[in-house]
C-alpha positions in Angstrom: 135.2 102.9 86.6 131.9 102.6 86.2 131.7 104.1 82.0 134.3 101.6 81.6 131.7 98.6 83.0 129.3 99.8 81.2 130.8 99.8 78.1 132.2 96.3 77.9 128.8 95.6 79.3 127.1 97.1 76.1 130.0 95.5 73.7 129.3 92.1 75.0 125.1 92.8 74.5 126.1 93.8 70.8 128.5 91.1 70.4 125.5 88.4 71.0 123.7 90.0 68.4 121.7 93.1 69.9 121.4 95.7 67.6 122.7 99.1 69.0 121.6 102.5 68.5 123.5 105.2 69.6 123.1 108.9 70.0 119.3 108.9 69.3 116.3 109.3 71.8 112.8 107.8 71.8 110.2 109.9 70.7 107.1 107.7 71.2 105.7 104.8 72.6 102.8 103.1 71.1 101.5 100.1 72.4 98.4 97.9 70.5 97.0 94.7 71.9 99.2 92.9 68.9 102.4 94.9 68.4 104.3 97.8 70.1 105.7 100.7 68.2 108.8 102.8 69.2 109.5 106.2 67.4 113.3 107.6 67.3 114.4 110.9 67.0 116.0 110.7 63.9 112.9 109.1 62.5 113.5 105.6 62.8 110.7 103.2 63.4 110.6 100.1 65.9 108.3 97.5 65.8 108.5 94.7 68.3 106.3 92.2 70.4 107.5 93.7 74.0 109.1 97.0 75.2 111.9 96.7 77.8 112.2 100.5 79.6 115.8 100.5 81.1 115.9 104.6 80.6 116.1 105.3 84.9 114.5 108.4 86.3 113.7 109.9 83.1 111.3 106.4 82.3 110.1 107.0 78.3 106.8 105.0 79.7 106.7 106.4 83.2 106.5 109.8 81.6 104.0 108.7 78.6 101.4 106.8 81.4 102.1 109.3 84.2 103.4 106.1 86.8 105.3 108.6 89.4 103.7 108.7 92.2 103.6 111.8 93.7 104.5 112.5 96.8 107.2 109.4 96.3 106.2 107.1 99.2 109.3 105.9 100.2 110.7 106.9 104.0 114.2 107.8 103.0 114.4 111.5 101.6 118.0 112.2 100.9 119.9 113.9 98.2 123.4 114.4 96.7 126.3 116.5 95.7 129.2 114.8 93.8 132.0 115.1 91.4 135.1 113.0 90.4 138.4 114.6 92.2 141.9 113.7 91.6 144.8 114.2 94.3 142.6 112.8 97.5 144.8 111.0 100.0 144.3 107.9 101.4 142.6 108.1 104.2 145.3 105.5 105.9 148.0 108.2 105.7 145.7 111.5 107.5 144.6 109.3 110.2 145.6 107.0 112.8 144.6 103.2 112.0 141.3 101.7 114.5 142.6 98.1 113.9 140.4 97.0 110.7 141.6 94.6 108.9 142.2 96.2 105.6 143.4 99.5 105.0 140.4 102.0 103.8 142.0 102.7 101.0 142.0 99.2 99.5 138.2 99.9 98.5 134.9 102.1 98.9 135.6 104.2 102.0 132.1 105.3 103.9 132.2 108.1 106.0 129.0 108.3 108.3 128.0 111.2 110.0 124.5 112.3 112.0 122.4 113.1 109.0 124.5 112.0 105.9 127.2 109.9 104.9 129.7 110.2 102.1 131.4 107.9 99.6 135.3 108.0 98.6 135.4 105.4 95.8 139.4 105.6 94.3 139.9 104.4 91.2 143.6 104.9 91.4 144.3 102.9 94.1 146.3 99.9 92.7 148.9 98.6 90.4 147.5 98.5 87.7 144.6 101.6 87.8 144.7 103.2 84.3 142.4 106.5 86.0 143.8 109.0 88.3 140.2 109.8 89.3 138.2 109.2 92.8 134.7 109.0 92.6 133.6 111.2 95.6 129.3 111.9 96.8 128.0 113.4 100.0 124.4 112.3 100.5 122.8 114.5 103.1 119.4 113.9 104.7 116.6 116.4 102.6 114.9 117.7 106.1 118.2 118.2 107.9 120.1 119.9 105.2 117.9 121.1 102.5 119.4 121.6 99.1 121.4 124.9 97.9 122.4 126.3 94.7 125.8 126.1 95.7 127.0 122.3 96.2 130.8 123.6 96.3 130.4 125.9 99.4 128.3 123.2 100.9 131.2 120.5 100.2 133.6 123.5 101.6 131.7 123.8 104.7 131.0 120.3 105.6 135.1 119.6 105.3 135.3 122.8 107.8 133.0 120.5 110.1 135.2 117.6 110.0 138.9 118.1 110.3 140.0 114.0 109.7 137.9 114.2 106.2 139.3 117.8 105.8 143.0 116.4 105.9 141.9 113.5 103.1 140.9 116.2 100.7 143.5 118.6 101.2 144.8 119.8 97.9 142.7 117.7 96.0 140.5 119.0 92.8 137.8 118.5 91.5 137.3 116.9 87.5 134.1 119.0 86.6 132.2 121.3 88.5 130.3 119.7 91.6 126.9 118.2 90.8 123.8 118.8 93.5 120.6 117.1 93.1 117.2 117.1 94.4 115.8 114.2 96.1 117.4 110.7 95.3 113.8 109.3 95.9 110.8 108.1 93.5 108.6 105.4 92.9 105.8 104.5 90.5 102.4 103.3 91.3 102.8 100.2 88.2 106.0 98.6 86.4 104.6 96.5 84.0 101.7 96.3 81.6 100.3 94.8 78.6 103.9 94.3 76.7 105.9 96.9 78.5 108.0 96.6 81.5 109.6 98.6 84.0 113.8 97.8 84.3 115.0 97.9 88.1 116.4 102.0 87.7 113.3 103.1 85.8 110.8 101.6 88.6 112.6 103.8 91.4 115.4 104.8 93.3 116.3 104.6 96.9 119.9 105.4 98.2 123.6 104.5 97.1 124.1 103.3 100.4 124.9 99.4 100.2 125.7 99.8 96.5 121.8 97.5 95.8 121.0 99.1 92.5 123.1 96.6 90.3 122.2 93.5 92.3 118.9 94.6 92.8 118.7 95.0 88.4 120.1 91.3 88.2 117.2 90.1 90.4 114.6 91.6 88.2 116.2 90.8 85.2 116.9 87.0 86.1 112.9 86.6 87.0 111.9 88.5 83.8 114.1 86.4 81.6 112.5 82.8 81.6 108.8 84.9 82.1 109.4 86.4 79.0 110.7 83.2 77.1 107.4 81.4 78.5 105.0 84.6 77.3 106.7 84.2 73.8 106.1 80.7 73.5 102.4 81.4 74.3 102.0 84.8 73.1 100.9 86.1 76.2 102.4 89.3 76.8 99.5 90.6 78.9 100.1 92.6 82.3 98.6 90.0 84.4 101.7 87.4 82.5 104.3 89.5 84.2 102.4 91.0 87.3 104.7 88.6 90.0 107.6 91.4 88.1 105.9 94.3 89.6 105.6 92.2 93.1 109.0 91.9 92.8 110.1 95.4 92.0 108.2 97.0 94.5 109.2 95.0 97.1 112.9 94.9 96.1 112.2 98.8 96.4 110.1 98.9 99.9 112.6 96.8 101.9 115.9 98.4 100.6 114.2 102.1 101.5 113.5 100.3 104.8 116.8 99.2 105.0 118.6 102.5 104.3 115.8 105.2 106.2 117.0 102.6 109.3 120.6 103.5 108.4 120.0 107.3 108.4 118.4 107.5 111.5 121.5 105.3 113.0 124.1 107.9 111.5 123.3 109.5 115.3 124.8 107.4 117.7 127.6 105.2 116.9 126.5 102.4 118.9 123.3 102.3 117.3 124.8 102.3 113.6 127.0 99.4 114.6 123.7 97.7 115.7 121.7 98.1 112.7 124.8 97.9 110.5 124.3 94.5 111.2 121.1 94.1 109.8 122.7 94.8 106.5 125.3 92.0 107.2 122.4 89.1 107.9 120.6 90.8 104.9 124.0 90.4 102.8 124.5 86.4 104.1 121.2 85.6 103.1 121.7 86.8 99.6 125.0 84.8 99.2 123.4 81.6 100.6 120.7 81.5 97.6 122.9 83.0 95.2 126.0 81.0 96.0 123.9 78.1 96.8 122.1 77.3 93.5 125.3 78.4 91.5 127.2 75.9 92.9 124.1 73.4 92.8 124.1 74.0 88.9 127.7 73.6 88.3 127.7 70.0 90.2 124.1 69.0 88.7 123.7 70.7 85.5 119.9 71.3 86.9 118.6 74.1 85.7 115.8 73.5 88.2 118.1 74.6 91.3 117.9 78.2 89.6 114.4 78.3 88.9 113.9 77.9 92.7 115.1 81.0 93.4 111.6 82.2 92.3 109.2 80.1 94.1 109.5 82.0 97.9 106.4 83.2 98.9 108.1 86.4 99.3 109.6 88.0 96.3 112.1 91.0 96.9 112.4 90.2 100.2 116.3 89.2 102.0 115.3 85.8 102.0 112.1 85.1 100.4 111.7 81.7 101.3 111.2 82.6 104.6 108.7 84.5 106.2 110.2 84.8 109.4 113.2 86.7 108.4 110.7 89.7 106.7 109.3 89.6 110.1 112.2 90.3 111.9 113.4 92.8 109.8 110.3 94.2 110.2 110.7 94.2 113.8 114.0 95.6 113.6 112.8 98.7 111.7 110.0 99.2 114.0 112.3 99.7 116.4 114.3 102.5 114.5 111.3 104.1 114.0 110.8 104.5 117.9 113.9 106.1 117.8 113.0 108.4 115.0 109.8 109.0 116.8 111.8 110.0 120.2 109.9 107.5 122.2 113.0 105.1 122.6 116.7 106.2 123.1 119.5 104.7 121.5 121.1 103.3 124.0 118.1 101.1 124.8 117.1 100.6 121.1 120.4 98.5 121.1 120.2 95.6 123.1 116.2 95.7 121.7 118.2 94.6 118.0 120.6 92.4 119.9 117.6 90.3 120.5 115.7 90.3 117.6 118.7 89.6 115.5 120.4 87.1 117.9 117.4 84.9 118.0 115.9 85.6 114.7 115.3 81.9 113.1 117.1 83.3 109.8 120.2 84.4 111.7 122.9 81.9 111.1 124.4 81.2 114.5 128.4 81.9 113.0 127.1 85.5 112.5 127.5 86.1 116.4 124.3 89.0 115.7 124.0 89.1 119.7 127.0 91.0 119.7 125.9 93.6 117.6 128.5 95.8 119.0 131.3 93.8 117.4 133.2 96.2 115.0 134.1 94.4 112.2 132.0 92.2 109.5 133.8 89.3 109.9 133.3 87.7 105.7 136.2 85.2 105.8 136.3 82.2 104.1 136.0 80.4 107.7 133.0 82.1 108.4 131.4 80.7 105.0 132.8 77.6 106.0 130.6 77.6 109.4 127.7 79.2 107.8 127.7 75.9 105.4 128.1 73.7 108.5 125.4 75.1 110.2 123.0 74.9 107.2 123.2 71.5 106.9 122.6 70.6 110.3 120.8 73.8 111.8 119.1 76.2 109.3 115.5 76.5 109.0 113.9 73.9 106.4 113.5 76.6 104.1 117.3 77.4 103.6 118.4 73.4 103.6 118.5 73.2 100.0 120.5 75.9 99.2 123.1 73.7 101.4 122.3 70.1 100.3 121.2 69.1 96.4 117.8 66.5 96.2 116.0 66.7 93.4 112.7 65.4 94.7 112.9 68.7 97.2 112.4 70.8 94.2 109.3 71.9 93.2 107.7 71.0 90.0 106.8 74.2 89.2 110.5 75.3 88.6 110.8 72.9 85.9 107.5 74.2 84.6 109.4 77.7 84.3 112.2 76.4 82.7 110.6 74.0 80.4 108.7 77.0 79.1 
């Protein structure tokens, strides 16, 4: 469960020697060219050097500098209704198998539907599960089904309109009273400043769809880290020190609304969601060639070097920032979903459009198969990885190359000026 995370998450913070304060809430935020100041509740007074806000949609500093932008800008406008339920079936035993390789039940179960899609997340669902509990959301598109005051009729109803998802819930109960939302969405127009900062969470919010918010808060936090060791060094705590941290955040933001309002306007047509689906899945093998790719560098080198690389793509919060020409195809891709939102291209010919733009797309590792983006499955296996490995060393663009094959002098310098600092 997802308390239970965060909690040894926060034991392990304190156990490295942060200090903890619990049950309080900030009452101020003041910020001097030489110091910030943090006011509790309970009267307590911080002082410290730099201000880290981690706080989410209720941002201490995005309310005390007005940041929201308003309209949010972001193309996906969605909301949810969710509770924790205890009795759901397995959706293995109400319906008949389609051939997947694993049973649904074995781990987040998605069910996608024109204008929506649900989660079924159970945490009961092996040997060892201390919780009884399944986690269980319906995000529905804001313009198709605007919100009501009464999330449980609107979770009765929408069983009514699907018999399968009506069999998985029957006799189940909820934990607590169902919770309904208003629009997932918002953005700010700034996340960092002289000695302040912006976490992942409290810079905006997209969509649970793809589960990107934790990975997406690593990303920003493993660029802030060695930023903020160098600004100490130099005591330089300035915006303009951390600006490439609001490049990042943004675009993090920007291509993961792209990459979800593209998914919601697939929920129509099957066809067209296993199409796009697959944009996620070249997105997903991208991020595991850099990520696995300098992990294993460091563990055979000790170079802390191969890390620092990670930062140096000309295009920060993108799938693969070292490479332009995979933002441009995605890019493409979501132009063409737009068409489709638009009504000016069907989705039966909006298909073989993304077979071609992901098929040939120079970032599109030739074991991935993306010309049959009708395939059902998201084939992950080890043997794929194994392919995907053979074909960067002999076949990927220049830019991915060293994420497959360690040499130092391909490293540039000013990673090592990063980590030095």
């Amino acid at each position: 469960m997802r308390a239970d995370i965060d909690q040894y998450l926060f034991r392990a913070a304190v156990g490295y020697g942060a200090v903890a304060r619990e049950g309080v809430r900030v009452s101020g935020v003041d910020i001097t060219a030489d110091h910030a100041v943090v006011q509790l509740t309970d009267g307590t007074v911080l002082r410290s050097e730099y201000v880290i806000d981690a706080t989410g949609r209720t941002s201490v500093l995005a309310n005390a500098y007005g940041l929201r932008e308003e309209p949010c800008r972001f193309k996906t406008d969605s909301r949810t209704i969710f509770t924790h339920m205890r009795g759901v079936r397995p959706y293995d035993s109400v319906e008949e198998s389609s051939g997947q390789p694993n049973l649904w039940h074995q781990g987040t179960l998605h069910h996608l539907f024109d204008g929506g899609w649900m989660w079924v997340i159970p945490f009961d669902n092996h040997a060892g599960s201390e919780s009884d509990l399944v986690s269980v959301g319906l995000n529905l598109d804001s313009a198709r089904f605007p919100r009501t005051r009464e999330p449980q009729r609107e979770w009765d109803a929408f069983l009514d309109r699907y018999p399968a998802i009506k069999r998985q819930f029957a006799g189940a109960e909820a934990a607590f009273p169902w919770v309904s939302t208003g629009r997932t969405q918002f953005s700010s127009r700034q996340t960092v400043g002289d000695r302040w900062i912006l976490m992942s969470h409290a810079a905006g919010a997209i969509d649970a769809l793809f589960s990107r918010g934790m990975a997406n808060t690593m990303a920003v936090i493993e660029t802030f880290v060695p930023t903020y060791l160098a600004a100490r060094a130099e005591g330089d705590f300035s915006a303009a020190r951390f600006a490439p941290l609001d490049v990042l955040n943004q675009n993090i933001l920007d291509n993961n609304d792209k990459l979800i309002a593209g998914s919601y306007i697939a929920f129509r047509d099957f066809d067209l969601w296993r199409a796009w689906s697959k944009m996620w899945y070249l997105a997903w093998n991208l991020g595991v060639i850099r990520v696995a790719g300098s992990y294993y560098q460091y563990v055979e080198t000790a170079d802390p070097a191969v890390l620092a690389r990670l930062h140096q793509g000309p295009l920060p919060g993108s799938f693969c920032p070292e490479l332009p020409s995979a933002q441009r195809q995605f890019e493409e891709c979501f132009a063409v979903m737009e068409r489709v939102q638009r009504g000016t291209l069907s989705a039966a010919d909006a298909v073989p459009e993304l077979a071609y733009l992901l098929g040939d797309g120079e970032a599109s590792p030739s074991p991935l198969n993306l010309h049959d983006v009708l395939r059902r499955w998201h084939d992950g296996s080890q043997e794929t990885q194994k392919l995907i490995y053979d074909w960067g060393r002999t076949a990927a663009p220049a830019a991915l190359r060293p994420y497959f094959h360690y040499d130092r002098a391909t490293i540039p310098k000013a990673a090592e000026a990063v980590v030095t600092a």
